[in-house]
C-alpha positions as MATLAB code, in Angstrom:
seq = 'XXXXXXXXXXXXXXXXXXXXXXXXXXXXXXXXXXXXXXXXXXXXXXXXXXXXXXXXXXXXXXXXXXXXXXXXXXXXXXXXXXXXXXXXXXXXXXXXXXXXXXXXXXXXXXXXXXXXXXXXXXXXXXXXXXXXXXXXXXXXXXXXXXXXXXXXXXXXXXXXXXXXXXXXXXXXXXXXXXXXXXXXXXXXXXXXXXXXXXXXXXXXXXXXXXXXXXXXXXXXXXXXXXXXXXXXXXXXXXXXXXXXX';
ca = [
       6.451   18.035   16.678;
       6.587   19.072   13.029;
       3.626   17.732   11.105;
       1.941   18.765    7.640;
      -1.796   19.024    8.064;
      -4.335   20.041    5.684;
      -7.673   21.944    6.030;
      -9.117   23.176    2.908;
     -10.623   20.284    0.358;
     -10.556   22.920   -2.235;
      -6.982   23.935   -2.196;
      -5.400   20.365   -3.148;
      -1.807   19.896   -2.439;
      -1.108   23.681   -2.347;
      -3.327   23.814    0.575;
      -0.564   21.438    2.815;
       1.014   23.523    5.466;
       3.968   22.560    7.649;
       3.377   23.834   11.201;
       4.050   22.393   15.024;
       1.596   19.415   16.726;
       1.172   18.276   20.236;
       3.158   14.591   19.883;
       1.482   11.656   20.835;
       1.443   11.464   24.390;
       3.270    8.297   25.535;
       2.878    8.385   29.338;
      -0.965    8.696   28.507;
      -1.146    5.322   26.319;
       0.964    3.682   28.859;
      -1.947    4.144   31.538;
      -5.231    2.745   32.364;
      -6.979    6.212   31.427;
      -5.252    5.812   27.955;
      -7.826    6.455   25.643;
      -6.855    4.005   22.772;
      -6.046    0.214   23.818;
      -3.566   -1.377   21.479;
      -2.339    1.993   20.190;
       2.193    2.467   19.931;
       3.636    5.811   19.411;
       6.170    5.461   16.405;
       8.634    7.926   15.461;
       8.602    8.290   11.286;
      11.233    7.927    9.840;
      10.309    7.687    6.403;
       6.119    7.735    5.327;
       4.060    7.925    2.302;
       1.794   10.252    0.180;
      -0.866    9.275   -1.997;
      -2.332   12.925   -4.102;
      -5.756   11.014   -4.239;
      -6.004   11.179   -0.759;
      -7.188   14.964   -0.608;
     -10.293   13.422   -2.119;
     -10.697   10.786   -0.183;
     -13.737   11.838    2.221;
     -11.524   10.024    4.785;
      -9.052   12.758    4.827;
     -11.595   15.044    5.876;
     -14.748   13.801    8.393;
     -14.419   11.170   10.597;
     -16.252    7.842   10.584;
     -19.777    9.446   12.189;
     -19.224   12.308    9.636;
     -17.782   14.835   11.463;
     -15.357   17.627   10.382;
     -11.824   16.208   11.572;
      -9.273   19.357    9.887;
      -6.437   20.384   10.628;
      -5.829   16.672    9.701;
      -2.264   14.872    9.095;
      -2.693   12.857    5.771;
       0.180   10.371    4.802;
      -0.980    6.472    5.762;
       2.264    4.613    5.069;
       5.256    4.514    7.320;
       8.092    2.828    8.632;
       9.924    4.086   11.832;
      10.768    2.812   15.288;
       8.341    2.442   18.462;
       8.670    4.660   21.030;
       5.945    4.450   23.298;
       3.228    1.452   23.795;
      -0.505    2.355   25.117;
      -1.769    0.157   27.870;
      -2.206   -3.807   26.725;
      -0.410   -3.975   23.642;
       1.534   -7.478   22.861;
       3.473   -8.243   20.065;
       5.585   -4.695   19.864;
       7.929   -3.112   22.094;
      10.466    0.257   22.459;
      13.087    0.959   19.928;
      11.896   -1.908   17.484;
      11.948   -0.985   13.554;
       8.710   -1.340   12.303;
       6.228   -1.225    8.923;
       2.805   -0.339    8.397;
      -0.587    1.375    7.146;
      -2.477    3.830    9.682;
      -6.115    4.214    9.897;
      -7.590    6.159    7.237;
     -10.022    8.207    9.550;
      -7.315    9.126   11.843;
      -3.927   11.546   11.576;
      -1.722   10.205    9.256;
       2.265    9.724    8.605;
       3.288   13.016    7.306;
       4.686   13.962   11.047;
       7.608   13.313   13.319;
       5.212   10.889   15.411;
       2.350    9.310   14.697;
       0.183    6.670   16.909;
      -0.426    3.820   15.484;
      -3.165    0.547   16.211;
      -0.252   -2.387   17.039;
      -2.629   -4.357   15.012;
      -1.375   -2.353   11.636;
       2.310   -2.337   11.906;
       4.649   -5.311   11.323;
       8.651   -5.848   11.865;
      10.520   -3.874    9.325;
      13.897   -6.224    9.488;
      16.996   -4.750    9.937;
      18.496   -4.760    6.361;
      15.803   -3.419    4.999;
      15.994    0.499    4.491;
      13.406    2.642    5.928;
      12.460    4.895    3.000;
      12.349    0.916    1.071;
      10.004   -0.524    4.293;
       7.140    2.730    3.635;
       6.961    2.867    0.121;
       6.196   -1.262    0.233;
       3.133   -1.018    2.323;
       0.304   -0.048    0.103;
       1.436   -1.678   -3.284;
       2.183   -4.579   -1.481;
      -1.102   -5.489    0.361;
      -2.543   -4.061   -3.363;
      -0.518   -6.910   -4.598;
      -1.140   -9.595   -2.072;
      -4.875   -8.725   -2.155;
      -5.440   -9.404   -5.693;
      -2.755  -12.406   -6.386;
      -4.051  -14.873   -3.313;
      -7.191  -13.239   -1.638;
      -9.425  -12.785   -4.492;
      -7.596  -14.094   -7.176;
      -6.537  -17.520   -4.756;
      -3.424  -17.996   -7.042;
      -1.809  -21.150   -6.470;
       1.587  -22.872   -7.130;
       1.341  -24.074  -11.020;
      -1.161  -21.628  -12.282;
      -0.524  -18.416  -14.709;
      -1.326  -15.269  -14.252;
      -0.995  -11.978  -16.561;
      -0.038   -8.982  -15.022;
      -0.287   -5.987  -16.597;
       2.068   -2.703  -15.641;
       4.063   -5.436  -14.623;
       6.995   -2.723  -14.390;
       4.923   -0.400  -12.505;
       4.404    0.263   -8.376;
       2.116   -2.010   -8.102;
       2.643   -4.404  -10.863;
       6.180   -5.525   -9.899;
       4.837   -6.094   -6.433;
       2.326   -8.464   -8.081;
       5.302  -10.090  -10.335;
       7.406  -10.800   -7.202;
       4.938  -12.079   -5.639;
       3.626  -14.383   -8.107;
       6.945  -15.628   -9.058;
       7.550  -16.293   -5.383;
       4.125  -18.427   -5.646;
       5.390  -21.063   -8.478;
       3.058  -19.243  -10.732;
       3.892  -18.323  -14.182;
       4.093  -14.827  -14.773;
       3.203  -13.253  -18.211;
       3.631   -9.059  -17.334;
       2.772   -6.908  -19.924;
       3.350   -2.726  -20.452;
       5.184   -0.668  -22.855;
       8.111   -1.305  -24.518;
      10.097    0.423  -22.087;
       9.511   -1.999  -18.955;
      10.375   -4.920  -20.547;
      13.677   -5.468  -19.069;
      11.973   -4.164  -15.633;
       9.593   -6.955  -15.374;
      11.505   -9.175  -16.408;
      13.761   -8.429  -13.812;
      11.132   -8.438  -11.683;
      10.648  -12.439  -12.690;
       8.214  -12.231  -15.429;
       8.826  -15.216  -17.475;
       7.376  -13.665  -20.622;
       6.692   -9.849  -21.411;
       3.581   -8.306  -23.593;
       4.586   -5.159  -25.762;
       0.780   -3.359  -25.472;
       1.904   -0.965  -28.495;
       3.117   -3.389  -30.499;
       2.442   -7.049  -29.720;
      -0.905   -8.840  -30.041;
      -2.233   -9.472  -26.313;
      -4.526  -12.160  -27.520;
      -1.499  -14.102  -28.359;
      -1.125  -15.168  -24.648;
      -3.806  -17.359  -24.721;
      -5.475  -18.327  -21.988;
      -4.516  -18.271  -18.640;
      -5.778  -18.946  -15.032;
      -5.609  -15.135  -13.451;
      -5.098  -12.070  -14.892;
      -4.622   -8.667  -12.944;
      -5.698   -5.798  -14.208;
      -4.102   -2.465  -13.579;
      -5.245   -0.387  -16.552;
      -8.549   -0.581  -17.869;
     -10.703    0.526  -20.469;
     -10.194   -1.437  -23.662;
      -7.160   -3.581  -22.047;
      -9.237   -4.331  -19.344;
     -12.287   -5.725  -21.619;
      -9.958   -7.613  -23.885;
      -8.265   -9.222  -20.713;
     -11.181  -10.967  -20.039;
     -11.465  -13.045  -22.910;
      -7.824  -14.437  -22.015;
      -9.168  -16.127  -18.667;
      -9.733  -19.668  -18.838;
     -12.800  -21.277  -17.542;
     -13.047  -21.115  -13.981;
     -10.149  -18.569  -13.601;
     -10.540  -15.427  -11.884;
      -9.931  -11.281  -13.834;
      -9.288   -9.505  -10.440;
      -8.839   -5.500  -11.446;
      -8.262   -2.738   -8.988;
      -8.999   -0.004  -11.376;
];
């Protein structure tokens, strides 16, 4: 199969190399000797790239810290299953799936990857493929900081800022799907965005005044530096800043 791998650190992106991989070996998962339980084979159809992951010391040694190159970076992808390792429930051939591989293992940025069952979810079928893998990591961003750590509830408010952004309109969707009222804030430029997005009310950083939001039960914070201090000061007792910067 065709697969990008990388193998110098040093070289960045202009290190990535398209060349030919063994494929995942289906018949192998399928039997008793298969050496990874719960593993499916899933042919990519669409994955994703994150630059930071050439630093990521992930991309490069495995979890005992040894040297793992030529590796396959890429971690998001949606696709169809073409193979299932011995044991696996929940999956089976020629269903559409979603999901987030491993980060110590080969990645998405191939014609097949294998995949822990565990990490991949339906992808339904009117939802695009390219749509399904670009979804995975800002949503569970999203989802992470709205109801995990920040335990948003129905009723409450909560300020996101880059509300037009990757991850930001994930968050306002969300939110909005919640009952929560959503305040998003960025430039001037994604005000119509989030607002599409559902953000009840939108906060101009270059020209309004973000203390004039008040106070307000979460606020996520995508930015940083001086936003990020002032942002605290507009939680209200007992609320929650949850940043990811």
């Amino acid at each position: 199969m065709k697969a990008i791998v990388v193998t110098d650190q040093a070289a960045g992106t202009a290190g990535m190399k398209l060349v030919e991989r063994p494929e995942p070996q289906g018949a192998a998962l399928a039997s008793l000797s298969g050496a990874n339980y719960g593993d499916v084979v899933v042919q990519v159809h669409a994955s994703g790239f994150t630059g930071d992951e050439l630093s990521w010391p992930s991309t490069w040694i495995d979890r005992l810290g040894r040297d793992r190159t030529p590796s396959i970076p890429g971690h998001e992808l949606a696709g169809v299953v073409t193979a299932l390792s011995y044991g696996t429930t929940g999956l089976s051939v020629g269903q559409r799936v979603f999901g987030l591989t491993d980060w110590t293992r080969d990645g998405t940025l191939a014609e097949y990857v294998a995949v822990e069952a565990r990490n991949l979810a339906p992808l339904p079928g009117d939802v695009d493929f390219t749509v399904g893998a670009a979804l995975v990591m800002p949503g569970l961003t999203a989802w992470q900081g709205l109801f995990e750590h920040g335990r948003l509830r129905a009723g409450q408010s909560v300020l996101v800022h880059g509300a037009a952004g990757v991850v930001g309109s994930m968050a306002t969707q969300l939110a909005r799907e919640a009952g929560a009222y959503v305040i998003g804030t960025g430039r001037a430029a994604g005000r119509q965005t989030a607002l599409d997005f559902g953000a009840q009310e939108f906060v101009d950083l270059e020209n309004d005044a973000l203390e004039d939001v008040g106070v307000v039960d979460l606020v996520f914070e995508l930015i940083g530096g001086g936003i990020g201090k002032r942002s605290a000061r507009l939680v209200r007792a007992g609320g929650t800043l949850v940043s990811i910067v």
